[in-house]
N, C-alpha and C positions, 0 to 999 in steps of 0.2 A: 504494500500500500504506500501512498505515498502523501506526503503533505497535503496535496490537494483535496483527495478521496479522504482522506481519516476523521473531517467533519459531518461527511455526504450522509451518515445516519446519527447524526447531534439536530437535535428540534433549535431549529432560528427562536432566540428570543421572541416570546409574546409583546403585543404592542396596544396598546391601551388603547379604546376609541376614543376618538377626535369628537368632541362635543363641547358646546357652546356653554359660559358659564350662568348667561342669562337662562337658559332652558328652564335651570331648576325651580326657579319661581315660578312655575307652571302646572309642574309637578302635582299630582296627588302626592299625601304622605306614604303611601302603600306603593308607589310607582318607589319613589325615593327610597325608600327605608331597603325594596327587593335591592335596587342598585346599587345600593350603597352593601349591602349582604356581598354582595355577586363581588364586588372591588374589593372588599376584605379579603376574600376567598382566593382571589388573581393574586394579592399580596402574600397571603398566607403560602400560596404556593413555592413564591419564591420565581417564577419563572419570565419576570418583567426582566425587561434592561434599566437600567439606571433611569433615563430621562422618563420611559414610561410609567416607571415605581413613583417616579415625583408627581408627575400629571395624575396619575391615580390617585395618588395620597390627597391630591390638593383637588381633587373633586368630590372626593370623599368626604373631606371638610366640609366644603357646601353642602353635601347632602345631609350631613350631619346636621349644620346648622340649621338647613328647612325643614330636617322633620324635629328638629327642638323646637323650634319659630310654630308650628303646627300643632304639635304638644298641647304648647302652652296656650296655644288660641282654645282648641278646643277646650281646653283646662277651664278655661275663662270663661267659656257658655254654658257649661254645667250647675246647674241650677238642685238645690235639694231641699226636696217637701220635707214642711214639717207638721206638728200641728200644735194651733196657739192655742191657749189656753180656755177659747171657747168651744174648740174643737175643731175647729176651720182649719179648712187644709192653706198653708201659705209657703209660697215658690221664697226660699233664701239662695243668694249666690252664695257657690262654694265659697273660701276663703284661700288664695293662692298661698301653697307652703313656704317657707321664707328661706329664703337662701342663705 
């Protein structure tokens, strides 16, 4: 064999998809949270190149932060029955947990 052939069965570095960072605001959380799954996974592997590992990592972030961003919205419309004192059922917002 010879220099040339001794890579011809070694798999080409994986390359990260080219995607816009505006998309993610678009995003369902369920859209995001699978992608951001699936990019852990390509990292976990180990099989990126260097520049792709970064590009992953750093879209990863953003997805990260719109399903927080998401989160916490919906956190914020959750609403919980109780009942007052005369027995009347009355709509309380949760109370966001404090950081």
């Amino acid at each position: 064999m010879t220099e040339d052939t001794d890579n011809w069965n070694t798999p080409a570095p994986a390359e990260a998809p080219e995607q816009e960072p505006g998309d993610v605001a678009g995003m369902s959380f369920e859209q995001a949270l699978g992608e951001l799954e699936r990019i852990v996974q390509e990292l976990e592997r180990g099989q990126l190149d260097l520049d792709a590992a970064i590009k992953a990592y750093e879209r990863g972030s953003q997805l990260k932060t719109h399903c927080s961003t998401k989160l916490r919205e919906a956190q914020l419309r959750v609403e919980r029955i109780s009942l007052a004192s005369d027995g009347t059922a009355q709509v309380q917002p949760v109370e966001p947990d404090r950081e």
